[in-house]
C-alpha positions in Angstrom: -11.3 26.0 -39.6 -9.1 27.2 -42.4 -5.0 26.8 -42.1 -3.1 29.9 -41.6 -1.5 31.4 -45.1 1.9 31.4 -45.5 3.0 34.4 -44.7 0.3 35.1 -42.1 1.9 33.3 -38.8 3.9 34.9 -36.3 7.4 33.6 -37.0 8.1 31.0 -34.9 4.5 29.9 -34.3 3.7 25.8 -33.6 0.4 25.0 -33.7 -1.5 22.0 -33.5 -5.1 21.4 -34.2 -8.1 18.7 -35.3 -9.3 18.7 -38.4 -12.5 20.2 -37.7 -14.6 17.7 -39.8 -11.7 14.5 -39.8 -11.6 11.8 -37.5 -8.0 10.7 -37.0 -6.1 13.7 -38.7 -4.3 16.7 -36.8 -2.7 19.6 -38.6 0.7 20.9 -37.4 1.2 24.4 -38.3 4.4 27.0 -38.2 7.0 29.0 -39.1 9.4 27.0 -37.4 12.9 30.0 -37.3 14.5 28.1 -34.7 13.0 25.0 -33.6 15.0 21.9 -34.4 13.4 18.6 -34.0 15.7 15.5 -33.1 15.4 11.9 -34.6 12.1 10.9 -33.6 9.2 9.4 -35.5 4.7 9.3 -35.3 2.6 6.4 -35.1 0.7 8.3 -37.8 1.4 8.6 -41.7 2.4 12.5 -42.3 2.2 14.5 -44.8 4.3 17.6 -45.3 3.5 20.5 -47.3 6.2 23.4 -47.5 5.1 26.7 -48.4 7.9 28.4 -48.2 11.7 28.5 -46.5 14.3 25.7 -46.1 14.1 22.5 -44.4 16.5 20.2 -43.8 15.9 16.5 -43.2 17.3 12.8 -42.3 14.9 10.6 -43.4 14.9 6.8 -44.8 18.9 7.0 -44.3 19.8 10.2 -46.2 19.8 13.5 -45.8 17.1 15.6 -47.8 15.9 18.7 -48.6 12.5 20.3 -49.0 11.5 23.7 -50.0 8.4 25.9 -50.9 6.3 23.3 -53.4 7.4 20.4 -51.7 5.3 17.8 -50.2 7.5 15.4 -47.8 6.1 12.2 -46.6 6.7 10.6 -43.5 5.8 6.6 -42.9 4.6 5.5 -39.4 7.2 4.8 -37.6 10.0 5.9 -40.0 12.6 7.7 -38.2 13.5 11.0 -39.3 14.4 14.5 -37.9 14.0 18.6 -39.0 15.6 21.8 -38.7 15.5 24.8 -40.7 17.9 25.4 -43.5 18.9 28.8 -43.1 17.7 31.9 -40.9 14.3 32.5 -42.4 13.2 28.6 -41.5 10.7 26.8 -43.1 6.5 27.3 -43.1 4.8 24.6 -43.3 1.4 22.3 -42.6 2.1 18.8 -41.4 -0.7 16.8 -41.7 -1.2 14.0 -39.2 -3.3 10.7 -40.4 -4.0 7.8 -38.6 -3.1 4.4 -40.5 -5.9 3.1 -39.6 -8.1 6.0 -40.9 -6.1 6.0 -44.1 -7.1 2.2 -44.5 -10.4 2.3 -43.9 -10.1 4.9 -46.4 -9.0 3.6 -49.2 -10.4 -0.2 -48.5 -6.8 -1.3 -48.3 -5.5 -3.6 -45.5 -1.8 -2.1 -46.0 -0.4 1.1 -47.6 2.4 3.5 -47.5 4.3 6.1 -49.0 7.0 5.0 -51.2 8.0 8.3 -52.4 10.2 10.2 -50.0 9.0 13.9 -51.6 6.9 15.0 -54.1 6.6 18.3 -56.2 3.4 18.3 -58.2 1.0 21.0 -58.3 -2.2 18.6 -58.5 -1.4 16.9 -55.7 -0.2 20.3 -54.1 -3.9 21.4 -54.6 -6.0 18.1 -53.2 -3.6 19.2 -49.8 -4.6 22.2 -49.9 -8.0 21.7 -50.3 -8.3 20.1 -47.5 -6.1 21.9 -45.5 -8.7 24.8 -45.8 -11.1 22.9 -43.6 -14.2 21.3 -45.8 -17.1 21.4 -42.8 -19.6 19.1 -44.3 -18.1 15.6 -43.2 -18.4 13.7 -46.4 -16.7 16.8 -48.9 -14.0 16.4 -45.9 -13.4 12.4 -46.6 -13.8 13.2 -50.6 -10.5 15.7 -49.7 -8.5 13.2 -47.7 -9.3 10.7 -49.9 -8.1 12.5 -53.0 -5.0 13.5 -51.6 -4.2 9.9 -50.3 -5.1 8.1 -53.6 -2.1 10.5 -55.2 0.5 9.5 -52.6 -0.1 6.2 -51.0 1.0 2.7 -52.2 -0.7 -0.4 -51.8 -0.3 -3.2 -51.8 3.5 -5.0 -50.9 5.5 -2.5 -48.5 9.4 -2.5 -51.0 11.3 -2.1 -48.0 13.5 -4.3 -47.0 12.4 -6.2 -43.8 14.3 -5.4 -40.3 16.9 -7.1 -39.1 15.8 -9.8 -37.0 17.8 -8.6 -33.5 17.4 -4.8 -34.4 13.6 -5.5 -34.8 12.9 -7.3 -31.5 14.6 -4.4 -29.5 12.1 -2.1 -31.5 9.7 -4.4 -30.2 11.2 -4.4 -26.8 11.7 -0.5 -26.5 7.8 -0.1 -27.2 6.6 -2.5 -25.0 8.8 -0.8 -22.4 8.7 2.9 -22.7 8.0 3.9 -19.5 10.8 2.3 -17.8 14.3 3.0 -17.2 16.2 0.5 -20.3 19.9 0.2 -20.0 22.0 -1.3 -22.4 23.0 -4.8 -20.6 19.0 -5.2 -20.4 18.3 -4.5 -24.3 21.6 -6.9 -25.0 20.0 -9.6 -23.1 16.4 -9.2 -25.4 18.3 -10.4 -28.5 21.2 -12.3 -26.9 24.0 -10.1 -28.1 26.5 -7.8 -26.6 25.5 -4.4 -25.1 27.4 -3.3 -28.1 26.7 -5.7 -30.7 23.2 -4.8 -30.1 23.3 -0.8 -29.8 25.5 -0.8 -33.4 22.7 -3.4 -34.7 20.0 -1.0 -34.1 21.8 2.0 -34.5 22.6 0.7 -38.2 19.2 -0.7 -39.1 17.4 2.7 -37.9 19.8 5.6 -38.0 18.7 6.4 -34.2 20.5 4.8 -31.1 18.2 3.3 -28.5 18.4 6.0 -26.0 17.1 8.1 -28.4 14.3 5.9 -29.9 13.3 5.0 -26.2 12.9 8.7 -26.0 11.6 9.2 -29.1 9.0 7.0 -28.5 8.3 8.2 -25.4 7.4 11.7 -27.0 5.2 10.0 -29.4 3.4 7.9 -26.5 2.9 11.6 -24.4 0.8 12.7 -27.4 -2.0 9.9 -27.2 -1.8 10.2 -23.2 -2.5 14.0 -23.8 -5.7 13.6 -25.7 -7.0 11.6 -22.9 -8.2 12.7 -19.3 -5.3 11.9 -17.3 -4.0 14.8 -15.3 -0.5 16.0 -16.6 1.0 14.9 -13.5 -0.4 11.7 -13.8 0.7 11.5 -17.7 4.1 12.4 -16.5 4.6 9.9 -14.1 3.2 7.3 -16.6 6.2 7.7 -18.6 8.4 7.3 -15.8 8.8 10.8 -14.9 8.6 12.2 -11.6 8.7 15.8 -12.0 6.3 17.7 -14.2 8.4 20.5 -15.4 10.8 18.4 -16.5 8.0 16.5 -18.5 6.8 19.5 -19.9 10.4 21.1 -21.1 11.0 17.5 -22.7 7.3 17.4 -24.3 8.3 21.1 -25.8 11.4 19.6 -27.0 10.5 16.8 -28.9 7.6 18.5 -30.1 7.7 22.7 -30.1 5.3 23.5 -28.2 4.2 22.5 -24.1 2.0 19.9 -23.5 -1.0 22.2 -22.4 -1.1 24.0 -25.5 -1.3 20.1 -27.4 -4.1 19.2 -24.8 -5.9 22.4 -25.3 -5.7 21.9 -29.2 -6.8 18.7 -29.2 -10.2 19.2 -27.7 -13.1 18.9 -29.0 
């Protein structure tokens, strides 16, 4: 299936979608006018390509911003947020890989993205490419593959490694998503005051724990939608107990409800 041309969506449009002929990748189209996303973050490596508009961005501790030729790339697990940079937004195809897809890929057993945006027309074109929607299977993996050998680095990760307290409550937060966390709870993980620990992890990833708990919850709802559960029940599984407010959350964090994600992601 072919991505939309800038230019052709209705303005305000979110889509997602499967590639039709990827394993592990979903495409996240729009003209996104309005739609503001808060600090959140994907347990997949994304990739960004602006067609047109104004985005602005907090991502990997600074604020950034991308317009029409840009590619933006998007670690798993990096915090970051979006919102449009002036009236007209941004349009855009966020591309959605799995690490372990991207692995597999490239017969690497760790790689990432050490550039934070990039503006190159041949790179530009490998996206491209495959965001037009190669059927046959194995031109598809020739297109991902392309495009990943121009942006991905392997092997080493520069980063600095997290702070030990600030990493354990990461740790902490994901094993306990669906539950109600307070702050005397969190403190008590890493053995420092409820405030110590909230300006630990606040400093380390630019996102307070409320918000990362959420955040992760968001991320969580995605892989729970792509399953069989009932929305209810996929609601309740992240510790809420009333389905609208699940679903006005999901469109939130995400732009568009959580049947419209479900529907896109079947087969």
């Amino acid at each position: 299936m072919a991505a939309p041309l800038p230019g052709k969506r209705p303005q305000r449009a979110l889509t997602y979608r499967r590639h039709c002929a990827l394993g592990g990748v979903e495409i996240l189209s729009g003209h996104a006018v309005q739609h503001r996303y808060p600090r959140h973050f994907h347990d997949t490596m994304g990739i960004a390509v602006i067609h047109g508009g104004r985005e602005l961005c907090w991502s990997r501790g600074a604020e950034r911003e991308f317009t029409g030729g840009d590619i933006a790339l998007f670690n798993a697990g990096e915090i970051h947020d979006g919102r449009p940079g002036g009236e007209q937004g941004w349009t855009y195809d966020m591309l959605h890989v799995e690490p372990a897809r991207m692995h597999a890929l490239l017969g690497v057993r760790d790689g990432w993205f050490d550039a934070v945006s990039l503006r190159d027309p041949q790179t530009r074109a490998c996206a491209r490419q495959l965001l037009q929607g190669p059927q046959d299977g194995l031109a598809a993996d020739e297109a991902l593959l392309a495009l990943l050998r121009r942006v991905v680095h392997s092997p080493g990760r520069p980063h600095a490694p997290d702070g030990a307290s600030a990493a354990l409550l990461r740790e902490f937060i994901d094993a306990h998503a669906d539950q109600e966390l307070g702050a005397a709870r969190l403190a008590a993980v890493c053995g420092l005051s409820p405030e110590h620990a909230i300006r630990s992890f606040s400093r380390r990833y630019g996102i307070t724990p409320h918000a990362y708990h959420q955040a992760r919850r968001a991320e969580s709802a995605r892989g729970l939608l792509r399953g069989t559960l009932a929305l209810s029940e996929v609601a309740l599984s992240l510790g809420f107990y009333d389905q609208s407010h699940f679903s006005n959350w999901f469109r939130r964090a995400h732009g568009v409800a959580p049947s419209q994600y479900r529907q896109a992601m079947r087969p």
